[in-house]
Structure formats: C-alpha cells, structure tokens
N, C-alpha and C positions, 0 to 999 in steps of 0.2 A: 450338724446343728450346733453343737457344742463347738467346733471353732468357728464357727458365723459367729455366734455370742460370746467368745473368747475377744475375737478380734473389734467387735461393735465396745466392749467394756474398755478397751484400749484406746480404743477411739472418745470414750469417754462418750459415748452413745446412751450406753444403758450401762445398769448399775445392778450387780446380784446383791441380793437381801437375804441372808442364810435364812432356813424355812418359807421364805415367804415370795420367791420367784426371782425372776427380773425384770426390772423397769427401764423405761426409757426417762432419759433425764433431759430437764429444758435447756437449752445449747444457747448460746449470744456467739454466733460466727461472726468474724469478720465481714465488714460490708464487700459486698461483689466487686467494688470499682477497688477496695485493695487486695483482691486474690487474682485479680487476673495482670496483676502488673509482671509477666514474664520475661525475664534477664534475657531468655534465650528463645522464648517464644512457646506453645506447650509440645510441641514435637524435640524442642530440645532438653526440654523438662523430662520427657520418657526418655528419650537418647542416653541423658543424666543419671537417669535409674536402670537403664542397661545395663551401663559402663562399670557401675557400682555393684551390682549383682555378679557381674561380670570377675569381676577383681576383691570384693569381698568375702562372698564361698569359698571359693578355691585359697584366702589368705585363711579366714578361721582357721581350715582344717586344717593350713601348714602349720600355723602357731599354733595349734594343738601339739602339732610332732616338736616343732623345732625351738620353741620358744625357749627364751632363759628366763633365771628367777628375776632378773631386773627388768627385760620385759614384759615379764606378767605383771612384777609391780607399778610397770608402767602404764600399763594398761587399767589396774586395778585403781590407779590412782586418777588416770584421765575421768574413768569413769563418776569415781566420785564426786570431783569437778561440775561432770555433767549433774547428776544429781542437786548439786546445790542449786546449779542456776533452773532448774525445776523446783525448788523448793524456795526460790526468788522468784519465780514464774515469770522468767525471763528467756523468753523465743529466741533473742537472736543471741544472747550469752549461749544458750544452749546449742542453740545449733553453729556457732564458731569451735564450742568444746566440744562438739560429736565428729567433728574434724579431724579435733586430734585425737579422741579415742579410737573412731576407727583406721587414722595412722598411723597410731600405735600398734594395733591388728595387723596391719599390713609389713609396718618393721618386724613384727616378731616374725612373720613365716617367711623373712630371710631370706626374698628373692628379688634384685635390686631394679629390675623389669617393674614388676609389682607395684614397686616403693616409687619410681620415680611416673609411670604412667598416673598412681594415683595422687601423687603433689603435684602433678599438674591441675587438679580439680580445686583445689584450695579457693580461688576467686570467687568462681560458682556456686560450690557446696553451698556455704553458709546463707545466700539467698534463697537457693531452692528449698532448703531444709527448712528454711523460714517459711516458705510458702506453705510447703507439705504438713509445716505443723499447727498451719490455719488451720485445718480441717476435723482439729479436736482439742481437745481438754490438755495440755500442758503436763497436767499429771497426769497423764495414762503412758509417761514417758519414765516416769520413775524409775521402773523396774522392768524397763523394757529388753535391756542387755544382761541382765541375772542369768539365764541361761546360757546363753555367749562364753561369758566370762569364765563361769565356773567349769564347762566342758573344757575350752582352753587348758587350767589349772588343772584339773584332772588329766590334761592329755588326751582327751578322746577324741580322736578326729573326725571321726561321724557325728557325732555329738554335736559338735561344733559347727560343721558345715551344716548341718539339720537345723542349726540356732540360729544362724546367720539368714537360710534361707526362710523360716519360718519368722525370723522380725521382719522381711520385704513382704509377705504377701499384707501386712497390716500395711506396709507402706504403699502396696499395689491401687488396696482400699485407699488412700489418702489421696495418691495422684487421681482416681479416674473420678472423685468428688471432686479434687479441684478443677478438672480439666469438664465436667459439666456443670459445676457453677457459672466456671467461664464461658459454657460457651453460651449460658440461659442468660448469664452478664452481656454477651453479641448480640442477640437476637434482640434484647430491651430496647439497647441502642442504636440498632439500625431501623428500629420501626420507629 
C-alpha cells in the first residue's frame, strides 16, 4: 500500500498531508489527441522502456563500482540541470536533460557496449520521455533520482541497481496510463 501511494504522489496523483491523510489532487492532463501522437507507435514506446531497463540497472550498479569523481560530478551536475527545467516546468527541456543524465549513468559504469547501444536512443528518448511525463505533475520529477545518485556516490551497487529499478516501476505506471488513454482516445474516434 505504501508504495502504491508512494508512486500515485509521484505521479502527482495524490498528495500526503502530515496528520491528516492522503488526498487525491485535481489533475489538467493533456488532451487525448496529444498523448497518443506515438514517434514509434505504443508497442515501440514499451520496446523503449525495455531497452532502457535493460541497459540502465545493470549501468547504475557498474557506476556504483566504477565510477570516477568527475563522473559522479558529471552526473551530479546533469542532474541538476534536470531539476531546473522542472522548476521551469518545462517537459521537453527536461526530458532532453534526462538524456544526458542518464548518459552520464551509463559513461561512468565504463562499458563502451553500454555507452554506444544507449547513444543510439538519443532521437527517441526525449519524445517518448515527453510523452511519459504527460501522465503527471512535472514536479513529482524533482527528486525523482535522489536515490540514484547518492547510492552511486556511496558506491553501493545494490543500492543503485534497487534505485534505478525502483524509478521504472513509477515509470511502468506512466506508460500503461498513456497507453489506455490512448487506446480510450481509439475507440472515440472510430465510433
């Protein structure tokens, strides 16, 4: 229960109110006819977060191991980045800069497979990640990589790989919202 209501407050769903519970908050989504505009169609939108699950867990916990202090700094500083254009509440700035933060992730653990399978994504990413960050509040992105980050720094590579994999299942949530908006968006328009 408590990460169903972890990941809804990320989502920017609902909102905890210390003493006094959790609420659900009033949402303004994006209209239906622009979430279902798919770059690659929605089976290549999951393909997308495969690929990235894929090649992301296995990097956290190597840059946990392997990382150097310049790319932690590099990292620490993509991150930042991303932050701002959250605190500009700007979707696609963010999701260009989540690009390089999580290639930053992927340069530090060091392995040039890794690094060149995930600069291939570059084109896509930042569409899809626009798409997936339809599906909630802009700021529930803020501190979304706080854990990430700082297992990295510490070196813990469980830690890491646990952080990496535990921001996809909020992300899991995003896709299968966009991908039944869409398809409730099909059904409108063929009746």
């Amino acid at each position: 229960m408590r990460e169903a209501l972890r990941v809804l407050e990320h989502l920017g769903l609902v909102e905890s109110r210390s003493g006094l519970g959790t609420y659900v908050i009033e949402q303004r989504m994006p209209t239906p006819a622009s979430r279902t505009r798919y770059p690659q169609g929605p089976e290549g939108l999951v393909q997308l977060y495969e690929f990235r699950r894929a090649i992301e867990v296995p990097s956290a916990r190597l840059a946990a191991e392997r990382r150097t202090p310049e790319q932690l700094a590099s990292i620490q500083s993509a991150w930042r980045d991303c932050e701002l254009a959250v605190t500009r509440d700007s979707a696609d700035e963010f999701a260009r800069l989540d690009f390089l933060f999580h290639s930053s992730i992927v340069k530090a653990a060091q392995n040039r497979f890794f690094l060149e399978s995930y600069l291939g994504l570059q084109d896509s990413f930042a569409r899809n990640v626009t798409l997936i960050l339809g599906q909630g509040q802009l700021k529930s992105m803020l501190h979304f990589h706080d854990e990430l980050i700082e297992a990295i720094e510490r070196g813990d590579a469980k830690a890491a790989a646990r952080a990496a994999e535990d921001n996809f299942k909020e992300t899991d949530v995003r896709v299968r919202l966009l991908l039944q908006n869409a398809a409730g968006a099909d059904k409108v328009r063929k009746k």
